[in-house]
N, C-alpha and C positions, 0 to 999 in steps of 0.2 A: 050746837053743831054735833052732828053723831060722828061716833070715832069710827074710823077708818076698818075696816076686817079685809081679810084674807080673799074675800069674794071680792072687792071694789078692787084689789091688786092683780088678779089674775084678770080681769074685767079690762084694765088698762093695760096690762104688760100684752091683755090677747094668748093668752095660756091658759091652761086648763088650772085648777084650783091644787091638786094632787103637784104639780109643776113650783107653785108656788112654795106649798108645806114644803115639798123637799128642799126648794133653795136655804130655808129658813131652821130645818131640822136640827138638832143637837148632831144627829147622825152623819153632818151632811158628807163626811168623806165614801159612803156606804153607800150613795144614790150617785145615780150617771144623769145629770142634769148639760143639754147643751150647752157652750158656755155663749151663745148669742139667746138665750133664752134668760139663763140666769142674768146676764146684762139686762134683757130688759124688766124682770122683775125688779131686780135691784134699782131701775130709774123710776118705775112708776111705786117705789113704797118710797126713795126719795120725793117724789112730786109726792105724793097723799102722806108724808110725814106717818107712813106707817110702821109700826113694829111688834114683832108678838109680844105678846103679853103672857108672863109664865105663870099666872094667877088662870088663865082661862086655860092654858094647855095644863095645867095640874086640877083642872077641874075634868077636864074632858079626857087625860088618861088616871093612874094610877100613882104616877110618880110628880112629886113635887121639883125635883130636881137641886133640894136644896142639901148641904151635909147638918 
């Protein structure tokens, strides 16, 4: 079964991908996300049992995010 990504979430919530990142951001007090959007991000990564993985976002920026 392939695991879930950030594209199948934005795919169901019906948001754009940039919508998703931000609900999910370390940042997130920093982004203005609707809060009927983030509800539905937040139901379709419940349904697809989705969640970031901080091994792929420390590959894909600079920071590991660990101390």
């Amino acid at each position: 079964m392939p695991k879930t990504t950030i594209k199948d979430v934005a795919r169901k919530a019906g948001c754009s991908i940039a919508s998703v990142s931000r609900v999910f951001s370390p940042r997130r007090e920093d982004w203005r996300v609707d809060d009927a959007i983030r509800q539905k991000v937040l139901q379709a990564s419940a349904e697809l049992t989705y969640f970031p993985r901080p091994a792929a976002r420390s590959m894909k920026g600079k920071n590991t995010y660990r101390l």
